[in-house]
N, C-alpha and C positions, 0 to 999 in steps of 0.2 A: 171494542173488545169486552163481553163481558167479565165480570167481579169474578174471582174464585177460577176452578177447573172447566175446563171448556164440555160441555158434555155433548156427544157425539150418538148418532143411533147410526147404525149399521145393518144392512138388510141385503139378501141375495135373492135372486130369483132361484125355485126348486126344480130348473130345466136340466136332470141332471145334476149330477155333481159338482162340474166345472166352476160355476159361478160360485158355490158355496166355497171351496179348496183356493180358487184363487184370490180369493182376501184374507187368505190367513198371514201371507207377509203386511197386509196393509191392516188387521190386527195388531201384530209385533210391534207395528213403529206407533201407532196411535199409543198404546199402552207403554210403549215404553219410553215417548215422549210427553210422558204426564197426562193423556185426555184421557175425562171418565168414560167409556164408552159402552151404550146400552144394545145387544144385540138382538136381529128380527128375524124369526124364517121356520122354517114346517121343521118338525120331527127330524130329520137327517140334518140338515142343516144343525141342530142343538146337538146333536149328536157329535159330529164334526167338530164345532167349533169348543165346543163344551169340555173337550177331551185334550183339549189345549189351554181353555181359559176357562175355568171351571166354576168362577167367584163372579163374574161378570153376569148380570141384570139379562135374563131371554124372555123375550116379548113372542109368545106363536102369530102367524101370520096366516095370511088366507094359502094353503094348499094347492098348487095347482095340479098336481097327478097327468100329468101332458103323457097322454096315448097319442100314436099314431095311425090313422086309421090304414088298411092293408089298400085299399084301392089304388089307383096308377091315376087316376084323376085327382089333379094339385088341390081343387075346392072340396072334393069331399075328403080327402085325406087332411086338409089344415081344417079342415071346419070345426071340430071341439078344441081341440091347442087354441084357437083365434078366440071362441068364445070361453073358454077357461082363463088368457089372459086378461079379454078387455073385463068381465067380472074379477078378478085380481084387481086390478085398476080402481075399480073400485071400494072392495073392499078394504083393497089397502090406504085408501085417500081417507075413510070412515075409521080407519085404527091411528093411523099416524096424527088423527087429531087428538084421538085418546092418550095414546105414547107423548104428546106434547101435551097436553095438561098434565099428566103423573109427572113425568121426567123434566119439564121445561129445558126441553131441548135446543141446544145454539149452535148443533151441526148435523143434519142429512146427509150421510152418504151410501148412495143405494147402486146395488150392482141387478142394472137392467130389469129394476121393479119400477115401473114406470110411473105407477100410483102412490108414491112414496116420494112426495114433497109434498111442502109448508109454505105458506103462506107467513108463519110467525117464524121462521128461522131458513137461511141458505139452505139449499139442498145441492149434494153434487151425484151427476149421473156418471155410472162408469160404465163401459160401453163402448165395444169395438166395431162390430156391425151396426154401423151409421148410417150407412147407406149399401143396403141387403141388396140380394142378388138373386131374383126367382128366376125358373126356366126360362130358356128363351124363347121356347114359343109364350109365353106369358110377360114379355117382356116389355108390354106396352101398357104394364100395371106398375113397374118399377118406381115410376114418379108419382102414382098415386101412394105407395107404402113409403116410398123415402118422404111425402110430405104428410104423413099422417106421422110417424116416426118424431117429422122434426116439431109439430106441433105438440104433441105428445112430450119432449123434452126441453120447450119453449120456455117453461115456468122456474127450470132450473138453474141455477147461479153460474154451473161452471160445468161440462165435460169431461171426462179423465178419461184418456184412450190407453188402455195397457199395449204398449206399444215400444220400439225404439227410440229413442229419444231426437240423437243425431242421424245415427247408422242407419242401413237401409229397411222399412218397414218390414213385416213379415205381413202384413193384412192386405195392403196396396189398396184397392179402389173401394175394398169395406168402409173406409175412413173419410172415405172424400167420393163426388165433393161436399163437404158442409158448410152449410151458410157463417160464416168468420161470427155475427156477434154471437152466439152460443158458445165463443171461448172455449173451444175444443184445444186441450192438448194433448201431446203424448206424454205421460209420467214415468215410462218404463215397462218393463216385462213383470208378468206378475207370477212366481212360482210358488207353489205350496210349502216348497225343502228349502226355500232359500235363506230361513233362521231354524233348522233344523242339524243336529248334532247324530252322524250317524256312530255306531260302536264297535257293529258288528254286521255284517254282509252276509248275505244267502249266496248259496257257489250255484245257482241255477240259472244257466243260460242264459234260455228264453221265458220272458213273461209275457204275460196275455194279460193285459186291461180290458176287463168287458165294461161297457159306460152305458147309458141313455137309453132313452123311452121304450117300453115296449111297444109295437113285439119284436123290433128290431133286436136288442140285448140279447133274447134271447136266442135267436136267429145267428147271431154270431158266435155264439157261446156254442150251438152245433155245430157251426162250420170248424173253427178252431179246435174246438177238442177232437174231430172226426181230424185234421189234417197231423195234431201233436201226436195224435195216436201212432202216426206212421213215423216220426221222426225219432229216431234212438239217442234225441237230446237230450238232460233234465231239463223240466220248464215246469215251469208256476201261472195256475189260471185264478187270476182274480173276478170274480164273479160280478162284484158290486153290487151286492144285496144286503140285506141286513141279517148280521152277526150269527143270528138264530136260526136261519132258513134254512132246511132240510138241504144238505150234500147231495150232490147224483153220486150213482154208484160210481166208484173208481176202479179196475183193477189192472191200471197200466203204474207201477212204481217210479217210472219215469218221471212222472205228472202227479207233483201237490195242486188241490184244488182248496181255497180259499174262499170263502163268503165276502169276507171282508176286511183289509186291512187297515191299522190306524197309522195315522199320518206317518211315526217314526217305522213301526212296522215296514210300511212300504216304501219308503226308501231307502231301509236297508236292501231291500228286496230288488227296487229299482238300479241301487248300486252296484251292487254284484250279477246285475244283467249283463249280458253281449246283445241281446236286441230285446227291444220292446214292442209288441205285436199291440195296438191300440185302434179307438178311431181317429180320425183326424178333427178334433173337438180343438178349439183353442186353446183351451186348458191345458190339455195335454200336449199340445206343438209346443207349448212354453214349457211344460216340465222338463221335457226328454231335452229344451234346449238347453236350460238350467243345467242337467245334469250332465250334458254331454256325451249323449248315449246315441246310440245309431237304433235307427225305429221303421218297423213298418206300420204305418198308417191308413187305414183304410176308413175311408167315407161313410157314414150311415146313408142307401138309397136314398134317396128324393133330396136328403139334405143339401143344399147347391153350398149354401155357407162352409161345410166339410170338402165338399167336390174341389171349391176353389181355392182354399186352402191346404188343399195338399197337393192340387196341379202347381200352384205360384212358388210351394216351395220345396219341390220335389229337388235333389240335390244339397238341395243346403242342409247345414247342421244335421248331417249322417241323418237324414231324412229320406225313406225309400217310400212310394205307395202305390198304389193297385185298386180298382174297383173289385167287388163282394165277390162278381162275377168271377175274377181272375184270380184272386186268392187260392192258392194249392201248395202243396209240400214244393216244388218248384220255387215258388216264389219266397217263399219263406226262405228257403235255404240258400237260395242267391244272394237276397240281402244280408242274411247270418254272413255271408262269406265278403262280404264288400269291406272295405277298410274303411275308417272312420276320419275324416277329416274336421279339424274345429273351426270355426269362426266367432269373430268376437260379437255380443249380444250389451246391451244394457237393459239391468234389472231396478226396478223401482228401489228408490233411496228416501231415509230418515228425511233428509236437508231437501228432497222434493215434496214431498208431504208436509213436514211441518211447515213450509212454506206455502205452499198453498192454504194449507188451514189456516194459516194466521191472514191473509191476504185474503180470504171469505171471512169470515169474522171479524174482522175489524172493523164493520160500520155496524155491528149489532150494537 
């Protein structure tokens, strides 16, 4: 164990929002059980985190800006996302040594930056798609990306699956199977709201979360405004763009259109929902879980990770979805109208973390 405060770096992958939002509970416990902790990741990410822990040490990291290319062919469409992460990999292997001589760092924990560990201190990966799941006519590459994956997270100390702990998974074969010594657990569910204090509630409906890569984003941010148009609901569309980005024109009073909300902001927002219009991002299946809110969820194309997480948990936790395809006022308002049934969840805890942490550091 080293002398003094344990100092920790922390880093997300910029795929989207999801990975930056969902370490903000495992912010709260690190800080608030005494680790110094230094944080890592592109512009949004500081943004994000910053607006919550605003004293804490940000380190910028290599940018990866993940387009998706428009083609129906899986190769040329992954072709720059593949070579913007394996160059991340690197460039973040060539920072994290820098980050460890300034900070002399005694804990790595990096959410699905792959290139972010140490050789001079534990690194832990956190990471729920272990074992991905491409088309199935491409299905006979699965075991080359699940063994490029597990070499890729070979050098790290320990795994953290945001996950159920006892109860029954919400990921299923994302997780498994993985090779046992890589010390894969599950620590819990990871929400954004889950040490957040709301005050005060929006009385709007429906919300619309718009997430992830273009041109997809935008693509839905048509479909969904074209369908709230028709529905004489209030509803709230969150854009997820940055703060400052020119508004489209609005002239339905029904429908607030938002750029961007911050954490408290939006779940106010999310609170005083009847449904949440999103994709199906794992981020967001654990927030709407967290809050217990009944949600339509809809897949980004191509994405098979979304596809299968919202086929596996269609029903559960007032979980409705639909592909891009089928999304209509129809749809939408069927699930508005569905009743909401709860089930029980475990979310990540103080007493699993600080245990883990002390249980990785103890042989430094």
């Amino acid at each position: 164990m080293p002398e003094g405060r344990i100092r920790i770096f922390v880093c997300a992958l910029d795929w989207g929002l999801g990975h930056i939002t969902r370490t903000l509970p495992l912010l709260h416990i690190l800080t608030q059980s005494g680790f110094e902790v230094i944080l890592g990741g592109n512009e949004t990410a500081k943004r994000i985190w910053t607006s919550h822990y605003p004293t804490l040490p940000f380190v910028h990291m290599y940018n990866h800006k993940i387009r998706y290319g428009s083609s129906k062919n899986l190769f040329r469409m992954m072709w720059w996302p593949a070579i913007s992460i394996f160059r991340g990999i690197r460039e973040d292997k060539i920072l994290i040594k820098k980050v460890q001589r300034e900070y002399n760092i005694h804990l790595i924990i990096s959410d699905n930056r792959y290139g972010a560990v140490s050789k001079k201190a534990p690194s832990v990966f956190i990471g729920h798609q272990l074992s991905p799941i491409l088309p199935s006519s491409f299905f006979i590459l699965n075991k080359l990306l699940f063994n490029i994956l597990n070499k890729l997270t070979r050098s790290y100390s320990a795994i953290w699956i945001p996950d159920n702990t006892s109860l029954q998974t919400i990921i299923y074969t994302l997780k498994s199977p993985y090779t046992p010594q890589l010390k894969a657990i599950s620590i819990g569910l990871m929400s954004q709201f889950q040490f957040t204090n709301v005050q005060h509630h929006f009385s709007r409906p429906i919300v619309a979360l718009l997430s992830g890569p273009e041109p997809h984003r935008s693509q839905f941010e048509k479909l969904i405004s074209a369908i709230l148009n028709t529905i004489s609901i209030p509803s709230i569309i969150i854009r997820g763009l940055n703060p400052n980005a020119e508004l489209p024109e609005n002239n339905n009073s029904n429908i607030k259109i938002l750029n961007f909300a911050t954490g408290s902001q939006l779940h106010s927002i999310l609170t005083g929902a009847h449904l949440i219009i999103a994709r199906s991002g794992y981020s967001t299946l654990m927030d709407v879980i967290y809050l217990q809110k009944k949600s339509l969820l809809i897949p980004t194309p191509g994405q098979t990770e979304q596809e299968y997480l919202a086929k596996m948990n269609a029903g559960r936790y007032g979980i409705h979805t639909c592909n891009q395809y089928q999304l209509c006022k129809e749809t939408v308002l069927e699930a508005f109208d569905k009743p909401y049934c709860a089930q029980p969840a475990e979310f990540v805890s103080c007493q699993t973390i600080s245990r883990e942490v002390e249980r990785i550091t103890k042989s430094i």
